[in-house]
C-alpha positions as CSV (number, residue, x, y, z in Angstrom):
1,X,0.0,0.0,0.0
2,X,1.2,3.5,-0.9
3,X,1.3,6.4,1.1
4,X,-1.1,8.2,0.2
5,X,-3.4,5.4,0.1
6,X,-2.5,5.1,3.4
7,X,-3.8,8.4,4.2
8,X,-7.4,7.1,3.3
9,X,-7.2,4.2,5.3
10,X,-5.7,5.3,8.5
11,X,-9.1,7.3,9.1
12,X,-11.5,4.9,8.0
13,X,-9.9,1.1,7.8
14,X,-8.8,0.0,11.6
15,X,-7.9,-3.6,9.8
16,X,-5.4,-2.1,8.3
17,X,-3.3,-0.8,11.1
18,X,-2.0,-4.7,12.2
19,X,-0.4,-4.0,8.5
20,X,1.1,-0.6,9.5
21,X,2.9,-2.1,12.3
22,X,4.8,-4.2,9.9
23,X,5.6,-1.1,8.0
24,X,9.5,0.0,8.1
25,X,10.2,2.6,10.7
26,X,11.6,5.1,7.2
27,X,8.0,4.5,5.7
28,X,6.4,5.5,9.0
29,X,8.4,8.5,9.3
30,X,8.0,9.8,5.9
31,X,3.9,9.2,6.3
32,X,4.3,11.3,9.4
33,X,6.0,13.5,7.7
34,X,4.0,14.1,4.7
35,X,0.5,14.2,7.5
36,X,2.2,16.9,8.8
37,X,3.0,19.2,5.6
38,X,-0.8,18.6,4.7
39,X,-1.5,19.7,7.8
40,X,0.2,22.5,8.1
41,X,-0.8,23.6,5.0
42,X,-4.6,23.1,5.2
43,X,-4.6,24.5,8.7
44,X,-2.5,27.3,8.3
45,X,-1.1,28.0,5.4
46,X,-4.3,27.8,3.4
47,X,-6.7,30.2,5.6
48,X,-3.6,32.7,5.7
49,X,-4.0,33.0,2.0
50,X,-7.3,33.1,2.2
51,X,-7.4,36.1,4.6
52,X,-4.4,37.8,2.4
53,X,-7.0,37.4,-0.6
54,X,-10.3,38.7,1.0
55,X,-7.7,42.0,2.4
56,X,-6.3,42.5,-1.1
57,X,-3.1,41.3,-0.5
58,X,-0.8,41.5,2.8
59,X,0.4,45.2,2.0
60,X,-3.3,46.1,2.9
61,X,-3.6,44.3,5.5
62,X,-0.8,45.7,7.3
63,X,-2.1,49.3,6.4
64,X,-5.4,48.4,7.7
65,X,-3.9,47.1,11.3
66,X,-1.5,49.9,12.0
67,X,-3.0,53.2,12.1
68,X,-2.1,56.3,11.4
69,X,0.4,57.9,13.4
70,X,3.5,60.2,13.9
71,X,6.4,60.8,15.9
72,X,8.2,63.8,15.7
73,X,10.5,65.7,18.3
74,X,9.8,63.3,20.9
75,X,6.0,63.5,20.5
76,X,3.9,61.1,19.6
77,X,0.7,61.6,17.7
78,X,-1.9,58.3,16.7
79,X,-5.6,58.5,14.5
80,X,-7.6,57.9,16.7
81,X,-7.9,56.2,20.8
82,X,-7.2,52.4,21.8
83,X,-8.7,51.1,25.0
84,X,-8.1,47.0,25.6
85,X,-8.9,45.5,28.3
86,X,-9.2,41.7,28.6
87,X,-8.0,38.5,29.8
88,X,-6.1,35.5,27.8
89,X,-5.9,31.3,28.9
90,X,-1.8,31.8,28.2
91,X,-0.7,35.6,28.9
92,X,-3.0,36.5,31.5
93,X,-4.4,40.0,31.9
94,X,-3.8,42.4,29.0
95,X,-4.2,46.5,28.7
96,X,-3.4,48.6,26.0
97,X,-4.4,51.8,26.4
98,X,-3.8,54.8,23.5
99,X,-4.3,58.7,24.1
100,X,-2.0,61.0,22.6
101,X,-4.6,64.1,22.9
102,X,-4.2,63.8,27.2
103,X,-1.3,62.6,29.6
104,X,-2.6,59.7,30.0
105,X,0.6,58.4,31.5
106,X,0.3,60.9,34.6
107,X,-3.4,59.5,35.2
108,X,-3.0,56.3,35.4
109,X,-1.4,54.6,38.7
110,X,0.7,51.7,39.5
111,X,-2.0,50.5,41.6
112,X,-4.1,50.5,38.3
113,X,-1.9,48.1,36.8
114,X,-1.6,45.6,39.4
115,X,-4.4,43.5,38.0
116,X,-2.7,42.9,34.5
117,X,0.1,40.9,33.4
118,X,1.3,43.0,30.2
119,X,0.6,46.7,29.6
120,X,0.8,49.0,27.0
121,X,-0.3,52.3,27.9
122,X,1.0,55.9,25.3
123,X,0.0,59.3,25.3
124,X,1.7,62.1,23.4
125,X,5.3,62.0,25.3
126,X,5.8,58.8,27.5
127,X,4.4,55.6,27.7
128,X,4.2,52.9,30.3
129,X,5.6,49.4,29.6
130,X,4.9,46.3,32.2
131,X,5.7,42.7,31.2
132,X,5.1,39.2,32.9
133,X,5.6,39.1,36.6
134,X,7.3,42.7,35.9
135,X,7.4,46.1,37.2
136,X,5.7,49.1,35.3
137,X,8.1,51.3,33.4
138,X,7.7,55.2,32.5
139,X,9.3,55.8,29.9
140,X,9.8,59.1,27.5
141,X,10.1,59.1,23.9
142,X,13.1,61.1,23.9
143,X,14.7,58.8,25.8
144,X,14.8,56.2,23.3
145,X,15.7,58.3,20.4
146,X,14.1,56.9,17.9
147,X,14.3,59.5,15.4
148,X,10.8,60.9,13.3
149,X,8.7,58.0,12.3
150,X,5.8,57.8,10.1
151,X,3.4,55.0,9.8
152,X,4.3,55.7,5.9
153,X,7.8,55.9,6.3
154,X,7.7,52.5,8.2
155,X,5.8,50.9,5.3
156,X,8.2,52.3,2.9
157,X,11.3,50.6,5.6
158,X,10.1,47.2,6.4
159,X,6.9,46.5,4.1
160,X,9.5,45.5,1.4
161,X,11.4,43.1,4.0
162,X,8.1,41.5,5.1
163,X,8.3,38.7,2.6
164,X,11.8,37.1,3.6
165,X,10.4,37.4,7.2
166,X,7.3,35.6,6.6
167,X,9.2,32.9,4.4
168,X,11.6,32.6,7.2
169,X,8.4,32.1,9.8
170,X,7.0,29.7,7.5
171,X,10.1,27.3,7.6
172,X,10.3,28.0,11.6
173,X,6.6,27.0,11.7
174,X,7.0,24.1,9.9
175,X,9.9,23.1,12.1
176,X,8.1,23.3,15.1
177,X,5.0,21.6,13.3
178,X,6.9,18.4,12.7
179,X,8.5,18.8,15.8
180,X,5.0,18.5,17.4
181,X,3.9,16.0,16.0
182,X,6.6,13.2,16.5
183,X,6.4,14.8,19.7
184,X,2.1,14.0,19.8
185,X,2.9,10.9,18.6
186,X,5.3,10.0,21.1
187,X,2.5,10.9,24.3
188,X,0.0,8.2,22.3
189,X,2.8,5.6,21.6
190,X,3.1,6.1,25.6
191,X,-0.9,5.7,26.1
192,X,-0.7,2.9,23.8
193,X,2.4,0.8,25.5
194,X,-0.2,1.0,28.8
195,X,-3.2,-0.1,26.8
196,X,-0.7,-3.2,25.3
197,X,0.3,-4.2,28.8
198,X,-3.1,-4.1,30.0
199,X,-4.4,-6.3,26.8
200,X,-1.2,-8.4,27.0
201,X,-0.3,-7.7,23.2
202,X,3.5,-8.0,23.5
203,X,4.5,-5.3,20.9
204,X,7.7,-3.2,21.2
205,X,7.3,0.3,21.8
206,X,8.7,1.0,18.0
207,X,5.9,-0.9,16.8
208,X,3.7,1.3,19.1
209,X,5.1,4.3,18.1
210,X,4.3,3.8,14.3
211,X,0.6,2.9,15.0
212,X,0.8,6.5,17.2
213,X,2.2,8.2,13.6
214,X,-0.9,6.4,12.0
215,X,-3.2,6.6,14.6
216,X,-2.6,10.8,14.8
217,X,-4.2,11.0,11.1
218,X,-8.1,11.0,12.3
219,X,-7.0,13.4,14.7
220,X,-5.4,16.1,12.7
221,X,-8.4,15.7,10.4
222,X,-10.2,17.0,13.2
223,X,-8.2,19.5,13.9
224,X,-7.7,20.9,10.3
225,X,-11.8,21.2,10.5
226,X,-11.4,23.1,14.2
227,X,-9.6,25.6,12.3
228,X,-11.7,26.3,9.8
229,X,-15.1,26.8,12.0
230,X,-15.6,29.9,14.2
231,X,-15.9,27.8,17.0
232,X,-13.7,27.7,20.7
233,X,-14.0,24.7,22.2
234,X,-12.0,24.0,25.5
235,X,-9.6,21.6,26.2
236,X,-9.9,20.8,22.4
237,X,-7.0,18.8,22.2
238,X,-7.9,16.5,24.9
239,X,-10.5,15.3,22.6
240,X,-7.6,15.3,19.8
241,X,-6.1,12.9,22.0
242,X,-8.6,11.0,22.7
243,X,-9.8,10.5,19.0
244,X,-5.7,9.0,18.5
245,X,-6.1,6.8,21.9
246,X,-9.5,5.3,20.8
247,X,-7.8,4.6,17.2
248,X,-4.7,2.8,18.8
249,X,-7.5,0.7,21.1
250,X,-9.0,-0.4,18.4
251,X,-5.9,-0.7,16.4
252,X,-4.3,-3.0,19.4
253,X,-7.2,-5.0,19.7
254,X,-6.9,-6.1,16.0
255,X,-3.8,-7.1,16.7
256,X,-4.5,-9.3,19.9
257,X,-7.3,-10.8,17.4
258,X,-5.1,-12.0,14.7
259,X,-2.4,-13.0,17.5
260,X,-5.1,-15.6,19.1
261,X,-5.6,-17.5,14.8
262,X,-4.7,-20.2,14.4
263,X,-1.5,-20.4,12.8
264,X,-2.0,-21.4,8.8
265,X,-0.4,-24.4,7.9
266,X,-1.6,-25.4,4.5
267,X,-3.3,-28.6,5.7
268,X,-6.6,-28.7,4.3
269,X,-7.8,-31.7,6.1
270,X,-8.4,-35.3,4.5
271,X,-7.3,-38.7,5.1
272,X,-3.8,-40.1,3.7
């Protein structure tokens, strides 16, 4: 069976996963890794595009997220006011907070910022930084001589550079894709070795850890639909997980099956 046809019946064929324990580990690895580019590019790559289409192209979309501003002589002047307030699963609390028509700066307290994790707070001369675990920081503008800045002088600086960086982020993400999943395919190879002992199937954990590579297809299936749906839905990966761990179940018990035949000899029965 080729590849690719392996792709098809890794989701939908649990027979044939006593067949891609027999598989060489190279053939395993370059199935994982061609799951992974698909991946990758369905999950990412392809709604990127998608939104660079629908914006007109990334120039615009960059134009459209940075607004307006200037920075001249130590003062700093932005289109329009920013106030963010809210509260993320990884980086905690978050406040961003733009004024450049009052001091904004001098308002707001240290005791103000005690109940966020990262600020961002700028009026028209100084601005407030606080990171992680962190104490606030006032800083002015003149400080960091940073020269005049436009928001299209720093199009006219970086926009042309943006391409290299974002082919350079795509080979980083790519990296760390593949890196994840051998790395989600090691934690099920683990939850399968436990479900072998407990079933008494006897296979070696490099056997185990190809049925993981294999049993991680349904699942990123899955998770190339999550992306694509407006949806949040906690602890999603837990059921990502799960879907691999009831795949390698299934899988295992297959092989505990065929282990329990009788062996075939060739004797057809009859009388000499």
């Amino acid at each position: 069976m080729n590849i690719f046809a392996e792709l098809i019946h890794a989701v939908y064929d649990f027979k044939s996963y006593p067949v891609f324990r027999r598989n060489k580990g190279g053939k395993a690895f370059l199935y994982g890794l061609l799951l992974s580019v698909f991946y990758l590019l369905l999950s990412m790559l392809l709604p990127m595009l998608v939104t660079l289409v629908s914006f007109g192209g990334f120039g615009n979309v960059v134009r459209q997220s940075i607004p307006d501003f200037r920075l001249e002589d130590g003062r700093l002047w932005v289109d329009g006011t920013y106030d963010v307030q809210e509260y993320d699963t990884n980086y905690g609390g978050i406040y961003i907070k733009v004024d450049t028509e009052r001091p904004i700066t001098e308002e707001i307290t240290d005791v103000d910022l005690l109940a966020f994790d990262r600020v961002l707070v700028m009026d028209d001369e100084h601005m407030i930084v606080k990171a992680e675990e962190g104490q606030s920081l006032r800083i002015a503008y003149t400080d960091l001589d940073l020269g005049d800045w436009s928001r299209d002088e720093m199009m006219q600086t970086f926009l042309p550079l943006l391409p290299a960086f974002l082919w350079f982020l795509f080979v980083v993400l790519v990296c760390a894709g593949l890196l994840g999943f051998y790395g989600s395919a090691l934690v099920v190879a683990v939850i399968g070795s436990i479900m072998s002992a407990v079933m008494g199937c006897g296979l070696k954990f490099g056997e185990l850890y190809k049925l993981a590579i294999y049993a991680r297809t349904p699942a990123l299936l899955v998770e190339t639909v999550y992306a694509w749906i407006p949806l949040v839905i906690s602890y999603f990966y837990v059921i990502s997980y799960g879907v691999s761990a009831l795949y390698m179940w299934k899988a295992l018990k297959l092989i505990k099956e065929e282990s329990l035949e009788p062996p075939k000899t060739g004797w057809t029965g009859g009388t000499w």
